[in-house]
VOKOLRO-999654 format. One record per residue (C-alpha): residue number from 1; residue in three letters; z, x, y negated. Coordinates in steps of 0.5 Angstrom, whole numbers, plus 500, padded with zeros to 3 digits. Example, Ala and Ser with C-alpha at 12.3 -4.5 7.8 and 13.67 -1.06 7.14 Angstrom:
2
<pt><n>1</n><res>ala</res><w>516</w><u>525</u><v>509</v></pt>
<pt><n>2</n><res>ser</res><w>514</w><u>527</u><v>502</v></pt>
//
This chain:
208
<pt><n>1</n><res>unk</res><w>621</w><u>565</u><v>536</v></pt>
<pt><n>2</n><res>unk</res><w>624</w><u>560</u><v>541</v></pt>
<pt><n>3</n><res>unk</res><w>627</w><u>566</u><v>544</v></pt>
<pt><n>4</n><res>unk</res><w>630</w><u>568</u><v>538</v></pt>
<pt><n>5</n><res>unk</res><w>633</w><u>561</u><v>537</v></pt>
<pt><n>6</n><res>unk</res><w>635</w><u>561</u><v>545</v></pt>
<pt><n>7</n><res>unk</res><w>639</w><u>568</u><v>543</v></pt>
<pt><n>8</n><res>unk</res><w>642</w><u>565</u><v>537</v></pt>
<pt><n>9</n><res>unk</res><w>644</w><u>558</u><v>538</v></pt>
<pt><n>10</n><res>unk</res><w>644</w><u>558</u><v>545</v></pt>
<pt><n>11</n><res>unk</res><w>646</w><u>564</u><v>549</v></pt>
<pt><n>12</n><res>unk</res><w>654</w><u>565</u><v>546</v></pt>
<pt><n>13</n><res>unk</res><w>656</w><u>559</u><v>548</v></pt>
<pt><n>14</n><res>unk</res><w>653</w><u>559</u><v>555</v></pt>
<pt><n>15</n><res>unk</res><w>656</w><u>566</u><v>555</v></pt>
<pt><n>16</n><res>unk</res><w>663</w><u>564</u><v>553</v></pt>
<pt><n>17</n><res>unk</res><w>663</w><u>558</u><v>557</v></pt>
<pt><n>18</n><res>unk</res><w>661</w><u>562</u><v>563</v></pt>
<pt><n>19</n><res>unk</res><w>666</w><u>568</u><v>562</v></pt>
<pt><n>20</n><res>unk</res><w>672</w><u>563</u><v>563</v></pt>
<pt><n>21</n><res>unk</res><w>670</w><u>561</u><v>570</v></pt>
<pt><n>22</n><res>unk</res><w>676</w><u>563</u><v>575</v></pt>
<pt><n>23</n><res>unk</res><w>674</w><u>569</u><v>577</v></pt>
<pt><n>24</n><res>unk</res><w>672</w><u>572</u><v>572</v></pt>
<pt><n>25</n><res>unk</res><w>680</w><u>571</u><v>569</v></pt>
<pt><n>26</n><res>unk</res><w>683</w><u>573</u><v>576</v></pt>
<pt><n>27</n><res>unk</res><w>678</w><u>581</u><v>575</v></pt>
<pt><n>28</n><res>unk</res><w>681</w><u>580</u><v>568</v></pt>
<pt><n>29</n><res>unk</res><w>688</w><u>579</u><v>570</v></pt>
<pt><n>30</n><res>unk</res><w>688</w><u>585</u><v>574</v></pt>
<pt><n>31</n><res>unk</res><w>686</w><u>591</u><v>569</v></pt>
<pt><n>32</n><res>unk</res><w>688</w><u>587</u><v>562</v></pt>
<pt><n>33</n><res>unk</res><w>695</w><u>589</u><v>562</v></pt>
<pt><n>34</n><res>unk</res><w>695</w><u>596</u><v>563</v></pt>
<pt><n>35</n><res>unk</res><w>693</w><u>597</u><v>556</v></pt>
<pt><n>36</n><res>unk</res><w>698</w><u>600</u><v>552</v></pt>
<pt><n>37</n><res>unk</res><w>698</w><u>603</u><v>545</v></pt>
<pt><n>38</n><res>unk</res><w>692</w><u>603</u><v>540</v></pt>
<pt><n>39</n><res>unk</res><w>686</w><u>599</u><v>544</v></pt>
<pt><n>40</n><res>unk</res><w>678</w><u>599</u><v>543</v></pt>
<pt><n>41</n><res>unk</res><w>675</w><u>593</u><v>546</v></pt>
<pt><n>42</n><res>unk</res><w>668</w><u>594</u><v>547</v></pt>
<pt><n>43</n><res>unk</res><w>663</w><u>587</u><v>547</v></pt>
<pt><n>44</n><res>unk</res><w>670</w><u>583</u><v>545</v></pt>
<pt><n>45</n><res>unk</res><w>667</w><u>576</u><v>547</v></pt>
<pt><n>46</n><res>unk</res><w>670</w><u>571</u><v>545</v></pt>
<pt><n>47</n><res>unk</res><w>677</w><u>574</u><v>545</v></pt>
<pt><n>48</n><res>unk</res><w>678</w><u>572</u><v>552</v></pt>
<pt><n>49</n><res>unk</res><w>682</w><u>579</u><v>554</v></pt>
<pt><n>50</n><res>unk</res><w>687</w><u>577</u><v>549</v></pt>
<pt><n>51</n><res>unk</res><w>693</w><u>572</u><v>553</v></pt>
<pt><n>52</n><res>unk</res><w>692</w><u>577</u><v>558</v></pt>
<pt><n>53</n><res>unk</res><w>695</w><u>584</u><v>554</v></pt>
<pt><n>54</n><res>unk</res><w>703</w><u>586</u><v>555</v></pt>
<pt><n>55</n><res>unk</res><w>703</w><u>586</u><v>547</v></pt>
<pt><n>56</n><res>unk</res><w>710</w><u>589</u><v>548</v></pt>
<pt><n>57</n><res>unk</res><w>705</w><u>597</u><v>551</v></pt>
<pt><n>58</n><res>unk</res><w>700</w><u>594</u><v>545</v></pt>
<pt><n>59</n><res>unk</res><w>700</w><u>596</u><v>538</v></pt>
<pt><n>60</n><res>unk</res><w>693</w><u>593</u><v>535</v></pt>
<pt><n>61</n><res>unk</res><w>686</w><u>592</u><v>538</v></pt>
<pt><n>62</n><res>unk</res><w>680</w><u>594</u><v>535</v></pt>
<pt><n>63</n><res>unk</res><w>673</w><u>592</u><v>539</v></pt>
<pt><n>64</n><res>unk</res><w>666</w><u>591</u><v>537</v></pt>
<pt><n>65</n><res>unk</res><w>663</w><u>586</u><v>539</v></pt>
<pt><n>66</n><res>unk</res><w>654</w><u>584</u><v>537</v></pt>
<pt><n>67</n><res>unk</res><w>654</w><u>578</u><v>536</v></pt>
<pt><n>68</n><res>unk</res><w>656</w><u>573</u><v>531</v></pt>
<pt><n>69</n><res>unk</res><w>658</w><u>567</u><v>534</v></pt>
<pt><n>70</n><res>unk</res><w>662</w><u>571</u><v>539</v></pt>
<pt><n>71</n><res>unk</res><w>665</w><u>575</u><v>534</v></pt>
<pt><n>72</n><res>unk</res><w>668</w><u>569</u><v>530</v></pt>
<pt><n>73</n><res>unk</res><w>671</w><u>566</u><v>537</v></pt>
<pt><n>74</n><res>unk</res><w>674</w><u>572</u><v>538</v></pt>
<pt><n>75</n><res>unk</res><w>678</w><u>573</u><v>531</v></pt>
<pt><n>76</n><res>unk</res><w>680</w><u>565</u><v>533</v></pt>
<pt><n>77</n><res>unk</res><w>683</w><u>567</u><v>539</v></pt>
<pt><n>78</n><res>unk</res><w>686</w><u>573</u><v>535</v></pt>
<pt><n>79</n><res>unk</res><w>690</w><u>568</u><v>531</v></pt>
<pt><n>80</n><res>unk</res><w>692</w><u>563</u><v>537</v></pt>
<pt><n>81</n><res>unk</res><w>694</w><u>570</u><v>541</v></pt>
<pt><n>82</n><res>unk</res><w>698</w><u>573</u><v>534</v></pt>
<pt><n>83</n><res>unk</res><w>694</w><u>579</u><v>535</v></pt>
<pt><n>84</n><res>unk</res><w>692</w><u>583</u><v>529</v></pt>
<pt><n>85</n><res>unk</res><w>686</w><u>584</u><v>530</v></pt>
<pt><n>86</n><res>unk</res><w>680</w><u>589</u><v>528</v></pt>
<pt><n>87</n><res>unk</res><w>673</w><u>587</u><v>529</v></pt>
<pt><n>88</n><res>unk</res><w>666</w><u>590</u><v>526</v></pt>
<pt><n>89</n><res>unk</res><w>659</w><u>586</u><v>529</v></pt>
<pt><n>90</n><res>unk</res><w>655</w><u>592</u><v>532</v></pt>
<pt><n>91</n><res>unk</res><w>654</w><u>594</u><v>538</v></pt>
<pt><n>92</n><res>unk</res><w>658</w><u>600</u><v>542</v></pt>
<pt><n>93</n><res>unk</res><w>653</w><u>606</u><v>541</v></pt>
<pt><n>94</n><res>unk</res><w>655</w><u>608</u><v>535</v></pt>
<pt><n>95</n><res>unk</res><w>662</w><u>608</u><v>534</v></pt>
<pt><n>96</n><res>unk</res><w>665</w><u>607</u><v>526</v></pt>
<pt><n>97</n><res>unk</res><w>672</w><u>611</u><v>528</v></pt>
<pt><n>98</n><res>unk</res><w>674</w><u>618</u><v>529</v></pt>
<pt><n>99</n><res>unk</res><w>675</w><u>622</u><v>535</v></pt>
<pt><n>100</n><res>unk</res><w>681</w><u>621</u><v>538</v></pt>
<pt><n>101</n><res>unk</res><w>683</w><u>615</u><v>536</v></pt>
<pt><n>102</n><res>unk</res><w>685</w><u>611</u><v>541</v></pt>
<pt><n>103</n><res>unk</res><w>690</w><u>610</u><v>547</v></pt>
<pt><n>104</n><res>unk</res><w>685</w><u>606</u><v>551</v></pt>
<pt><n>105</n><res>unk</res><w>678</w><u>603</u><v>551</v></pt>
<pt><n>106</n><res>unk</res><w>677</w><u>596</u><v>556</v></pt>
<pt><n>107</n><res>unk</res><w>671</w><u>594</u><v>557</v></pt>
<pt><n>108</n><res>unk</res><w>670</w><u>588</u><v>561</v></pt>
<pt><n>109</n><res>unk</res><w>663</w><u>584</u><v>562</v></pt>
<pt><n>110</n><res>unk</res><w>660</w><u>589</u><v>557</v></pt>
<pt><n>111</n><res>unk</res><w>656</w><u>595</u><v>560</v></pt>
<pt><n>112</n><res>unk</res><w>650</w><u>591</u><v>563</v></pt>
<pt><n>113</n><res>unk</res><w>648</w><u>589</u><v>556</v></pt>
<pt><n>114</n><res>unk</res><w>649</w><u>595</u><v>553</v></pt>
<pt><n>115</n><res>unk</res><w>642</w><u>598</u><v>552</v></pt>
<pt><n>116</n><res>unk</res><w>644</w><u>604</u><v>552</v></pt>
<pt><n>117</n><res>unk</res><w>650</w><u>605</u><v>556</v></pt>
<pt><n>118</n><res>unk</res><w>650</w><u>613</u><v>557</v></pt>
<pt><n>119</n><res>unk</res><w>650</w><u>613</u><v>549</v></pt>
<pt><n>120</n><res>unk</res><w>656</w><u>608</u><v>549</v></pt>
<pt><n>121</n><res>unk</res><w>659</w><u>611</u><v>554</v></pt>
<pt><n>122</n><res>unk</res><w>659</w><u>617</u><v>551</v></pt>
<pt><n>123</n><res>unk</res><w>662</w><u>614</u><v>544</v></pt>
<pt><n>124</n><res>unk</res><w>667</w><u>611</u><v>548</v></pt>
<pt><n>125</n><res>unk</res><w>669</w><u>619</u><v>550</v></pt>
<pt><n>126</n><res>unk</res><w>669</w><u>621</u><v>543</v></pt>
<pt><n>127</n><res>unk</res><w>674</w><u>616</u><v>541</v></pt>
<pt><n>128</n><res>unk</res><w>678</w><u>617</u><v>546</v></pt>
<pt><n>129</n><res>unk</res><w>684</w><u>621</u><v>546</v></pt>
<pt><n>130</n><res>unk</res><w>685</w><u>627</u><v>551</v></pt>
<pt><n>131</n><res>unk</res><w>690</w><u>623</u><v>555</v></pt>
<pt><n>132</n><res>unk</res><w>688</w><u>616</u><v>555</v></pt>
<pt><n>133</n><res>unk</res><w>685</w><u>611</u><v>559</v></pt>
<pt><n>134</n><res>unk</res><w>679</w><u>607</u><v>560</v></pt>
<pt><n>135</n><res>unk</res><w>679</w><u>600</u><v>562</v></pt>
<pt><n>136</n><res>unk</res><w>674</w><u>596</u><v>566</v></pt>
<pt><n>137</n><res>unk</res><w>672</w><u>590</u><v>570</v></pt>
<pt><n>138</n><res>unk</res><w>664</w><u>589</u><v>570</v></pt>
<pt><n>139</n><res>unk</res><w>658</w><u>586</u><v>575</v></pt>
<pt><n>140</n><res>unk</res><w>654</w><u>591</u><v>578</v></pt>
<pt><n>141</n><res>unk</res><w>649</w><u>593</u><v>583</v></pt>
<pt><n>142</n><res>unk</res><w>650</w><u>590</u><v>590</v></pt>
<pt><n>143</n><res>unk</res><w>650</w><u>595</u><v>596</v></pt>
<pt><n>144</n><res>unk</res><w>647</w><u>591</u><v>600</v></pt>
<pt><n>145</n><res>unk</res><w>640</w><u>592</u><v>600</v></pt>
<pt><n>146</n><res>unk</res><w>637</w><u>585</u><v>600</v></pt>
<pt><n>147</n><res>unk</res><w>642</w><u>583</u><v>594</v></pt>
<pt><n>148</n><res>unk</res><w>640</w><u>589</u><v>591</v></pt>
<pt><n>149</n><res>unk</res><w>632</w><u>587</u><v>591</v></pt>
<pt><n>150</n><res>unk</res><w>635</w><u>580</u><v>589</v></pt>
<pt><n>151</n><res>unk</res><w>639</w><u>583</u><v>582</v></pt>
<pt><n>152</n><res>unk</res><w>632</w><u>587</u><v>581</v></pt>
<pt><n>153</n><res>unk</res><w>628</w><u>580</u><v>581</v></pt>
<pt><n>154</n><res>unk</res><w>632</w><u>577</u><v>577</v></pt>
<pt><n>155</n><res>unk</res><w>633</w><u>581</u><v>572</v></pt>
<pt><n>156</n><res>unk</res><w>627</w><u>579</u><v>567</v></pt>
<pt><n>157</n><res>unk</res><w>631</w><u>572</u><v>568</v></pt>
<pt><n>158</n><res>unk</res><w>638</w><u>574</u><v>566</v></pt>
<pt><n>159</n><res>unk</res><w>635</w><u>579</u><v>560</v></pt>
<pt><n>160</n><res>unk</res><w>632</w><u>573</u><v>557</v></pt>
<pt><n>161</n><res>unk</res><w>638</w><u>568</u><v>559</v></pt>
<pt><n>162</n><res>unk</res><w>644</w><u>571</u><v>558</v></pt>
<pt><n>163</n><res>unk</res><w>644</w><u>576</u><v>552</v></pt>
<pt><n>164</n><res>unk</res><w>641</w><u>583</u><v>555</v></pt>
<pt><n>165</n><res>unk</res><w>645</w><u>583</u><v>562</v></pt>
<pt><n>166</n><res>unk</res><w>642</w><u>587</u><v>568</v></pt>
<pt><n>167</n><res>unk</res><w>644</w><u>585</u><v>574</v></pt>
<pt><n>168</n><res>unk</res><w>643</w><u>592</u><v>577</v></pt>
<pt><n>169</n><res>unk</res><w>646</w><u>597</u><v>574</v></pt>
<pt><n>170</n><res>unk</res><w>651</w><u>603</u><v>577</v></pt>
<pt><n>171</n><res>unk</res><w>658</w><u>602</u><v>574</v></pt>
<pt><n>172</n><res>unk</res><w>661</w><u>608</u><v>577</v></pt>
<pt><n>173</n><res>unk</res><w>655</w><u>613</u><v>576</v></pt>
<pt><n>174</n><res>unk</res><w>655</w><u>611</u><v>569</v></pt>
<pt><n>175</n><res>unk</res><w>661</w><u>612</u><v>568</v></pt>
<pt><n>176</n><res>unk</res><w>661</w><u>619</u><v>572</v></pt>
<pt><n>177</n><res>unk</res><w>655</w><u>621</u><v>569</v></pt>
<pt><n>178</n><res>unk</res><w>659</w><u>621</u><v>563</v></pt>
<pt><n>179</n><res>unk</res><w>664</w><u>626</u><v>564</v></pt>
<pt><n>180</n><res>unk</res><w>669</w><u>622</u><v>566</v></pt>
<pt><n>181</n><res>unk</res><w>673</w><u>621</u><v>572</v></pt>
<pt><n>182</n><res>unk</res><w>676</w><u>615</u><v>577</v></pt>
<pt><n>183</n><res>unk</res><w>684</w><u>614</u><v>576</v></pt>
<pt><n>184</n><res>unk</res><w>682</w><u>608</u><v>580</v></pt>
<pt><n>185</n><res>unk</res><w>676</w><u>603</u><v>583</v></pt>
<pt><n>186</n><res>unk</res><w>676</w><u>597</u><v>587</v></pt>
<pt><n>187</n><res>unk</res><w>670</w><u>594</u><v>589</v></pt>
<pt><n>188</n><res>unk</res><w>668</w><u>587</u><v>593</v></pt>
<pt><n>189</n><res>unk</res><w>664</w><u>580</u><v>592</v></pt>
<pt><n>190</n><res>unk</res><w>668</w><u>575</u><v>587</v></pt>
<pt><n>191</n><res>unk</res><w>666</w><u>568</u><v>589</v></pt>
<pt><n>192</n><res>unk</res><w>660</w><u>566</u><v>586</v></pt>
<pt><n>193</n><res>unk</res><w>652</w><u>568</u><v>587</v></pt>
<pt><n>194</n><res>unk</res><w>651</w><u>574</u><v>590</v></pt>
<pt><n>195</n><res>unk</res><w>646</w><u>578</u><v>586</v></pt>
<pt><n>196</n><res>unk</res><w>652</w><u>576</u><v>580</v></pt>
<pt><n>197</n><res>unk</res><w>658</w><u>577</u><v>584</v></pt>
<pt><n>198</n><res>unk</res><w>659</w><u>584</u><v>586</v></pt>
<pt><n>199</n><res>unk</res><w>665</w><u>587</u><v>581</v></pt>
<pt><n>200</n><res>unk</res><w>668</w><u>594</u><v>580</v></pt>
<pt><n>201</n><res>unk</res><w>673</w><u>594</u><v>577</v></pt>
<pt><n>202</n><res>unk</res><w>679</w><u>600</u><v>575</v></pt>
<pt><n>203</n><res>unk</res><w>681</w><u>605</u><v>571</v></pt>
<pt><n>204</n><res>unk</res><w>677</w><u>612</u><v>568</v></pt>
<pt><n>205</n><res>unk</res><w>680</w><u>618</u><v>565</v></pt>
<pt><n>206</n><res>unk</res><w>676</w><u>624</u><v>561</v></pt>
<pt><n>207</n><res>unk</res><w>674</w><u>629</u><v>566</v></pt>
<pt><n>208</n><res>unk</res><w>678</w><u>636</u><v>566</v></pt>
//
């Protein structure tokens, strides 16, 4: 019950207050306005992707987002942004749109929440055109080995405290696994705790 509480009054605003931290703006910054054309964003947030698109390359967004609170700061931000935008409150694992609908996919700060993250992934190939791109700033496994225990500890905690998120989870591999290929990653520790620090972000296209 007081989970339930936690997750529904507590837990989205902790995250949007979180995800506006320095860090995570300047790792937005750096794949954000690279989208072009009709754009997908999954786990949209709170909308704080929007003062980052080139909305001259943007023709609309779509996204999913499953949470409520989450969803209506992101039509909020929508407005402030001038973007027209097309929101449905479910998660990424079943996607409402046709094959080969959109130029680009993004995905920041989605992935280590998603509970089945091959099954979005490969939602996220469907819908994909054959010659667009996904788009991606996530945190994930540490390589270093005594960070990586450090994710596996405290990865009971950060489910409960932060919507779902584990610390651990293997960016490129899942995204490799899932028939796609790296146009482009970099990788490195941003400021902040270790175990939550260690970023990949860049660019993935479906696989030939």
């Amino acid at each position: 019950m007081i989970q339930k509480l936690y997750d529904r009054y507590i837990c989205p605003h902790l995250i949007n207050l979180a995800m506006q931290a320095k860090p995570f703006s300047k790792q937005r910054m750096k794949i954000i306005p690279d989208a072009t054309g009709r754009v997908l964003e999954i786990g949209i947030g709170s909308g704080l992707n929007f003062k980052y698109y080139n909305q001259t390359n943007v023709k609309e967004v779509f996204a999913v987002e499953p949470d409520g609170v989450l969803l209506e700061k992101a039509k909020f931000r929508a407005k402030e942004n001038n973007f027209s935008l097309n929101i449905e409150q479910l998660s990424a694992e079943k996607l409402p749109y046709e094959d080969n609908t959109f130029d680009t996919v993004v995905s920041t700060y989605t992935m280590c929440s998603i509970a089945n993250l091959s099954a979005a992934l490969s939602e996220i190939k469907r819908v994909l055109k054959t010659d667009g791109k996904m788009l991606f700033s996530e945190h994930g496994m540490a390589p270093d080995r005594n960070v990586y225990l450090w994710q596996k500890r405290l990865n009971p905690i950060q489910k409960r405290i932060a919507g779902g998120c584990h610390l651990d989870v293997n960016i490129p591999k899942a995204i490799k696994d899932a028939g796609f290929e790296m146009a482009s990653i970099d990788s490195m520790y941003i400021p902040g705790p270790k175990f939550l620090s260690y970023h990949f972000w860049g660019s993935a296209l479906i696989g030939k």
